[in-house]
C-alpha positions in Angstrom: 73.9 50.0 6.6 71.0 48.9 8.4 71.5 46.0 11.3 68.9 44.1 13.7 69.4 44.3 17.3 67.6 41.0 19.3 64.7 41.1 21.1 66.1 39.6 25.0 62.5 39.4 27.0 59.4 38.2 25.9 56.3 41.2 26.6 53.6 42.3 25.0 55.6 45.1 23.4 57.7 42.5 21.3 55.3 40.0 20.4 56.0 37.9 17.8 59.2 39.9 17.2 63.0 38.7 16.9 64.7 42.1 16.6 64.5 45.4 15.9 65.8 47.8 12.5 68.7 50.0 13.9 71.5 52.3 11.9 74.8 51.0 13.5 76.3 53.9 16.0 73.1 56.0 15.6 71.4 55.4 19.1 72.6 55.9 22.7 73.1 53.5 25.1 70.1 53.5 27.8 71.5 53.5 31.6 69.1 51.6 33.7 69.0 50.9 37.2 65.6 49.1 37.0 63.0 48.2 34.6 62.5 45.5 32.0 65.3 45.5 29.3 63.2 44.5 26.3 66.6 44.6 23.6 70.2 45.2 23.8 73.0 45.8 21.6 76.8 45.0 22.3 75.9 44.1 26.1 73.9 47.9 26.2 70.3 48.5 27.2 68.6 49.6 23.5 64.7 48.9 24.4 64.0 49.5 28.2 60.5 49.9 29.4 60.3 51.3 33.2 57.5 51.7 35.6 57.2 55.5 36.9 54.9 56.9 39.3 52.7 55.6 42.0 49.6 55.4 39.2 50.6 52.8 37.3 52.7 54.8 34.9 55.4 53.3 32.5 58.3 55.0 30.5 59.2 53.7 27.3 63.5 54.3 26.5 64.4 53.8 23.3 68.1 54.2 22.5 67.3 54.7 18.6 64.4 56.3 18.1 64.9 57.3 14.4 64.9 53.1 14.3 61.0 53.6 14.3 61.0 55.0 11.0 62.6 51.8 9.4 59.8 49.6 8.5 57.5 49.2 5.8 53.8 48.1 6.9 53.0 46.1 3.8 55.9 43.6 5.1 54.0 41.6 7.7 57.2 40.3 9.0 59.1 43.8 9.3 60.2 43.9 13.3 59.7 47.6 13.5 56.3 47.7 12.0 55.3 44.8 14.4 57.0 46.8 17.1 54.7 49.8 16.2 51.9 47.7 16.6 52.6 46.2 19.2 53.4 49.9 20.8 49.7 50.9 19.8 48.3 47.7 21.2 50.0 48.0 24.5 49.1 51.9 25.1 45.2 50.9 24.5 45.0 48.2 26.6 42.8 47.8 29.9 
Protein backbone atom coordinates (compact mmCIF):
# COMPACT_ATOMS: atom_id res chain seq x y z
CA UNK A 1 0.00 0.00 0.00
CA UNK A 2 0.93 3.35 -0.80
CA UNK A 3 1.02 6.20 2.18
CA UNK A 4 1.78 10.18 2.18
CA UNK A 5 4.39 11.37 4.45
CA UNK A 6 3.88 15.44 5.33
CA UNK A 7 5.69 18.10 4.00
CA UNK A 8 7.20 19.89 7.71
CA UNK A 9 9.02 23.26 6.08
CA UNK A 10 7.88 25.52 3.60
CA UNK A 11 10.87 25.88 0.49
CA UNK A 12 10.88 26.17 -2.81
CA UNK A 13 11.34 22.36 -3.24
CA UNK A 14 7.84 21.72 -1.75
CA UNK A 15 5.79 24.33 -3.07
CA UNK A 16 2.36 24.05 -3.08
CA UNK A 17 2.88 20.50 -1.78
CA UNK A 18 1.29 18.71 1.42
CA UNK A 19 3.11 15.38 1.31
CA UNK A 20 4.88 13.12 -0.54
CA UNK A 21 3.92 9.28 -2.23
CA UNK A 22 5.96 6.69 -0.12
CA UNK A 23 5.68 2.56 0.10
CA UNK A 24 5.47 2.04 4.00
CA UNK A 25 8.96 0.42 5.33
CA UNK A 26 10.65 0.97 1.84
CA UNK A 27 12.99 4.08 2.66
CA UNK A 28 15.69 4.65 5.23
CA UNK A 29 15.68 6.94 7.77
CA UNK A 30 18.10 10.07 6.86
CA UNK A 31 20.57 10.94 10.01
CA UNK A 32 21.16 14.68 9.96
CA UNK A 33 23.18 16.77 12.00
CA UNK A 34 22.36 19.94 10.00
CA UNK A 35 20.42 21.00 7.11
CA UNK A 36 16.79 21.78 6.41
CA UNK A 37 14.39 18.81 7.07
CA UNK A 38 11.92 19.33 4.37
CA UNK A 39 9.54 15.91 5.46
CA UNK A 40 9.51 13.34 8.03
CA UNK A 41 7.94 10.16 8.83
CA UNK A 42 7.35 8.59 12.41
CA UNK A 43 9.61 11.43 14.02
CA UNK A 44 12.58 10.41 11.13
CA UNK A 45 14.22 12.82 8.65
CA UNK A 46 12.64 11.45 5.01
CA UNK A 47 13.34 14.70 2.76
CA UNK A 48 16.58 16.64 4.00
CA UNK A 49 18.27 19.10 1.85
CA UNK A 50 21.89 20.16 3.10
CA UNK A 51 24.36 22.79 2.07
CA UNK A 52 27.89 21.20 1.13
CA UNK A 53 30.89 22.87 0.10
CA UNK A 54 32.31 26.32 0.32
CA UNK A 55 30.54 27.10 -3.41
CA UNK A 56 27.30 27.18 -2.68
CA UNK A 57 26.61 23.54 -3.12
CA UNK A 58 23.57 21.65 -1.73
CA UNK A 59 22.83 17.83 -1.29
CA UNK A 60 19.46 16.62 -1.77
CA UNK A 61 18.74 13.10 0.93
CA UNK A 62 15.97 11.39 0.06
CA UNK A 63 15.04 8.41 2.37
CA UNK A 64 12.73 6.81 -0.49
CA UNK A 65 13.97 7.43 -3.54
CA UNK A 66 11.90 4.77 -5.47
CA UNK A 67 8.95 7.31 -4.02
CA UNK A 68 9.89 9.51 -7.16
CA UNK A 69 8.43 7.07 -9.36
CA UNK A 70 4.96 7.30 -7.77
CA UNK A 71 3.21 10.00 -9.55
CA UNK A 72 1.37 10.50 -12.57
CA UNK A 73 1.91 14.00 -14.42
CA UNK A 74 -1.51 14.28 -15.85
CA UNK A 75 -2.71 14.66 -12.01
CA UNK A 76 -2.01 18.27 -11.39
CA UNK A 77 -2.44 17.67 -7.77
CA UNK A 78 -0.09 14.44 -7.47
CA UNK A 79 2.65 15.55 -4.57
CA UNK A 80 5.40 13.66 -6.22
CA UNK A 81 4.93 15.06 -9.62
CA UNK A 82 4.73 18.64 -8.10
CA UNK A 83 7.83 17.56 -6.09
CA UNK A 84 9.56 16.65 -9.48
CA UNK A 85 8.90 19.95 -10.60
CA UNK A 86 9.59 21.66 -8.15
CA UNK A 87 13.11 19.62 -8.14
CA UNK A 88 13.66 20.85 -11.85
CA UNK A 89 12.65 24.40 -10.96
CA UNK A 90 15.00 24.66 -8.05
CA UNK A 91 18.19 23.10 -9.89
CA UNK A 92 17.65 25.89 -12.80
CA UNK A 93 17.38 28.66 -10.78
CA UNK A 94 19.80 31.87 -10.62
Amino acid sequence: PITSIPITTDHPLTEMMTGLKVIPENGVAVEVTEGVILSSWKDQAALVLVDYGPNGGQVLALSDLGSLDLYDFRDDNDMNGKFIKNLARYALRD
